[in-house]
C-alpha positions as a printed Julia matrix, in Angstrom:
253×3 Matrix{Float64}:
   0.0    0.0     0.0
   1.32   3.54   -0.54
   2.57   6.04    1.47
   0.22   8.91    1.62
   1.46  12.17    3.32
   0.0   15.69    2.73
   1.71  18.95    3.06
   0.01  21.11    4.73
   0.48  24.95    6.15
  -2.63  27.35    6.23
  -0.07  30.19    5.49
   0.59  30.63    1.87
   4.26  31.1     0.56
   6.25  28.53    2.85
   7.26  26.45    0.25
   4.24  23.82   -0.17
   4.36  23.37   -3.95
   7.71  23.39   -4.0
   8.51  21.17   -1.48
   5.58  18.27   -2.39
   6.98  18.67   -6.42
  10.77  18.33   -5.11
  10.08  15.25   -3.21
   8.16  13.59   -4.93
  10.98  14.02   -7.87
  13.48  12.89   -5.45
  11.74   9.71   -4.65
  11.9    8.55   -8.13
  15.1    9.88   -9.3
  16.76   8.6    -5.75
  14.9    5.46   -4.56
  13.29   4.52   -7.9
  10.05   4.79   -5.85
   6.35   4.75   -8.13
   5.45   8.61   -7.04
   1.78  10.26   -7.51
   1.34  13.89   -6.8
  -2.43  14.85   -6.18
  -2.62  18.55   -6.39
  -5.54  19.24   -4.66
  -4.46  23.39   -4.54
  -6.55  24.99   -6.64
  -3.68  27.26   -8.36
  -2.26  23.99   -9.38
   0.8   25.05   -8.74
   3.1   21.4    -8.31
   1.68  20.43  -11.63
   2.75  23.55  -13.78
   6.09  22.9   -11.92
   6.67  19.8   -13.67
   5.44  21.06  -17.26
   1.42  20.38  -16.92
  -0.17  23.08  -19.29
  -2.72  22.82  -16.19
  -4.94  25.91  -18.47
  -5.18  23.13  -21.38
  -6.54  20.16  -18.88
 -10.12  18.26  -20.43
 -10.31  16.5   -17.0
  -8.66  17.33  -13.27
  -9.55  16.66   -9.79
 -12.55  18.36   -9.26
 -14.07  16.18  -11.81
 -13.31  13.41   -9.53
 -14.61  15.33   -6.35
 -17.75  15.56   -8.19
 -17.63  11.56   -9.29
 -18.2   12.72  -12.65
 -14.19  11.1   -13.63
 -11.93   7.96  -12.01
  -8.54   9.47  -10.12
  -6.89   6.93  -12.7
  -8.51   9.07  -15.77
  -7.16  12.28  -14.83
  -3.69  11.29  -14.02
  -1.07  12.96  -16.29
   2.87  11.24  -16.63
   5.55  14.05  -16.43
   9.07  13.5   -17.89
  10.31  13.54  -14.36
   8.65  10.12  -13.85
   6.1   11.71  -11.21
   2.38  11.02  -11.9
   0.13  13.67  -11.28
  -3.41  14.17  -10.79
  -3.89  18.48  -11.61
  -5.95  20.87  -10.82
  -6.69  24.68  -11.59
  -8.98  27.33  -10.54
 -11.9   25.6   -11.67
 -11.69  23.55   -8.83
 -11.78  26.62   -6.38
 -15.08  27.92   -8.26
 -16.56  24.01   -7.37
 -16.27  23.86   -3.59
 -19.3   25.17   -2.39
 -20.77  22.45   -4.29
 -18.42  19.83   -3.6
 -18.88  21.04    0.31
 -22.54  19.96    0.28
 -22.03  16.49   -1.0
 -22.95  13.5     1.39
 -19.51  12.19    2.73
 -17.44  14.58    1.48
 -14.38  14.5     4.0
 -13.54  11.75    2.43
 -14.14  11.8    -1.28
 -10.37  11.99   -1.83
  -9.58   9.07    0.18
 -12.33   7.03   -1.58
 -10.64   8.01   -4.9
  -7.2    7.19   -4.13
  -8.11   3.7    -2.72
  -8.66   2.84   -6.55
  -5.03   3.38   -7.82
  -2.67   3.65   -4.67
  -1.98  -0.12   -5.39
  -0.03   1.35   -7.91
   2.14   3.57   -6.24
   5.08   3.55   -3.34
   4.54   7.26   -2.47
   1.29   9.98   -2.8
   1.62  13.38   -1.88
  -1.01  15.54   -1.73
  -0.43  19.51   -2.28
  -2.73  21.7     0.1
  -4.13  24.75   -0.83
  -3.38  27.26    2.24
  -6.93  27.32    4.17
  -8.49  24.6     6.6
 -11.83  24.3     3.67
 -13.21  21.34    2.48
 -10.22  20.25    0.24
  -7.6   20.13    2.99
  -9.69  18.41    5.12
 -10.44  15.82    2.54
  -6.4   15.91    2.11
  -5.67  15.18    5.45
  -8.44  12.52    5.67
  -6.61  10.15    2.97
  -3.18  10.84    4.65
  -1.16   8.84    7.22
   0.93  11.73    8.35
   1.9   15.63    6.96
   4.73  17.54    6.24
   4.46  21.1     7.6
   6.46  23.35    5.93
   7.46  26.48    8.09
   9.01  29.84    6.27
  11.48  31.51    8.69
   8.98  34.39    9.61
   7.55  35.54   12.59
   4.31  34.92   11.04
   5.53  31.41   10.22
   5.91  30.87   14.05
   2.57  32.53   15.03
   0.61  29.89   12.37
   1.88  26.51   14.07
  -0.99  26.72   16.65
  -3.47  26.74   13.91
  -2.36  24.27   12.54
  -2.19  21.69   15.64
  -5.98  23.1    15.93
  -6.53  21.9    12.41
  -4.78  18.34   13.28
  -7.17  18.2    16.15
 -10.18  18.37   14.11
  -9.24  15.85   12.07
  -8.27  13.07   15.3
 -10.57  14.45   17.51
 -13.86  15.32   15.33
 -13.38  12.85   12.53
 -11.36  10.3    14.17
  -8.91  10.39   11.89
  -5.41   9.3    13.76
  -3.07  11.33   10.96
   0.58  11.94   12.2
   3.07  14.67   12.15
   5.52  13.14    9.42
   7.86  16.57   10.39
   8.13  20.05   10.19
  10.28  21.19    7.38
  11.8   24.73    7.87
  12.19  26.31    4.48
  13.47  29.56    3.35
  16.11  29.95    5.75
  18.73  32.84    5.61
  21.91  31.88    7.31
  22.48  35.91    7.32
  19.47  36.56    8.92
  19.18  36.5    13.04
  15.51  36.09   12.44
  15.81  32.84   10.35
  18.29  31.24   13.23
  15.38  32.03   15.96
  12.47  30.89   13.94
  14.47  27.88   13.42
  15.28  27.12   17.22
  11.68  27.66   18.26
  11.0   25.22   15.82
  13.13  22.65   17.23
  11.92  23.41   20.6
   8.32  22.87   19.83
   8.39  19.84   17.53
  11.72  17.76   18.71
  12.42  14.95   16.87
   9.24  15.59   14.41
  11.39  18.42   12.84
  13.16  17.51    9.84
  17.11  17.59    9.87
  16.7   18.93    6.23
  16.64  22.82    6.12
  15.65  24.29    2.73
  17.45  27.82    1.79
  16.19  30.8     0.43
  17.44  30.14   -2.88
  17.1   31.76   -6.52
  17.31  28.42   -8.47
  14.22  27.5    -6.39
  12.67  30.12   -7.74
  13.82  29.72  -10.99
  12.85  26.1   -11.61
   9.09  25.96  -12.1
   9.33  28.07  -14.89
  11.35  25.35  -17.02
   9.33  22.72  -15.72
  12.19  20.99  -13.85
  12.89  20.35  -10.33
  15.82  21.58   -8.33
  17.48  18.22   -9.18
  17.42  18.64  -12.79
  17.47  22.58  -12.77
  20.28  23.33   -9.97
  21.44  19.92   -9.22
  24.63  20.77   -7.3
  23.43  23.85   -5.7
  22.62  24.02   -1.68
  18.75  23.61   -2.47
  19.06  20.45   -4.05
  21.38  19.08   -1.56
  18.52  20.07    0.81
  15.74  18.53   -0.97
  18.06  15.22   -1.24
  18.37  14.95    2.56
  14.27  15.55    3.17
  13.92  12.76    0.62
  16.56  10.48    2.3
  14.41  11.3     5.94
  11.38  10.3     4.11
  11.92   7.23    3.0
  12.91   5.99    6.88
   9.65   7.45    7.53
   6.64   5.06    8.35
């Protein structure tokens, strides 16, 4: 059975896309692990990062919210060897609707139980809110990545997000894990970045990631040529960064 983890972080900007489109390349290029992305952010960002024309799709995921499509009918291969199920802003315009379906914390989960025979590792993107789609992302996970930005706001958002976790154990009995808490766009210059980062370790312990992802150009840069920071930068501090999560990853079960 695969691995399902979501990242997840209801502030925008930390480095969600990147960091679910990076691993997931890192798992196949490294570990020759079967890797489906389900991009369940409605600016479809982790798709268009590995060359999806995600403006030119005839079928994405809210087409398989809505049961109108199978998961397997929407998935799209990339040259990077990741699978991806993609989404746009259509989805966005669709979750009022998809909010008053019966059972619809776990349409995802229902979906995925009909191809994750076929894959080692699925990561599922968040879109930056608690709504209806990251709850039905967290519902068909096992654990989450949290991504952290080195901001003060970064800091201030981690109780949120434990209330969100809550919800989902507590309320919908749903017993996901913390897989780790990734710090990303650290600044070795930059007191700020070196405090964030501490409280971080403080708070989570050993459910922080040893992996800390820079603030980096070529990460930047990447999703524009439809590569990852393996292919794009692969010698450059961010890729060595995105190597170690994916090494930590893989011990994770």
């Amino acid at each position: 059975m695969a691995i399902k983890l979501s990242v997840f972080n209801m502030k925008g900007g930390v480095g969600k896309s990147t960091t679910a489109y990076n691993l997931a390349v890192g798992l196949v290029k490294f570990h020759q692990k079967r890797v489906l992305i389900i991009d369940i952010d409605s600016q479809g960002n982790a798709g268009a990062a590995l060359g999806i024309e995600i403006w030119q799709l005839q079928k994405q995921l809210k087409d398989v919210l809505q049961r109108h499509a199978k998961l397997s009918e929407i998935i799209v291969k990339t040259n990077s060897g990741v699978d991806v199920a993609p989404s746009n802003i259509l989805l966005a315009e669709e979750e009022i609707p998809i909010s008053g379906l019966p059972g619809r914390e776990l349409l995802l989960r229902k979906a995925i139980a009909s191809v994750e025979a076929q894959y080692d590792f699925i990561l599922i993107d968040c879109p930056p809110n608690i709504g209806v789609f990251t709850i039905n992302a967290l519902m068909a996970a096992e654990g989450v990545i949290i991504p952290v930005d080195m901001s003060y706001l970064g800091l201030l958002g981690i109780r949120g997000i434990e209330r969100a976790l809550s919800l989902i154990r507590d309320s919908l009995e749903h017993p996901i894990q913390i897989a780790g808490a990734l710090a990303t766009r650290f600044d070795g210059r930059n007191n700020l970045s070196k405090e964030v980062q501490q409280s971080l370790h403080n708070h989570f312990g050993d459910r922080m990631f040893k992996a800390v992802i820079p603030e980096t150009v070529k990460l930047r840069e990447a999703p524009s040529h439809g590569l990852s920071i393996f292919e794009y930068d692969a010698n450059g501090t961010g890729a060595k960064a995105y190597r170690e999560l994916v090494d930590e990853v893989m011990k994770w079960q």
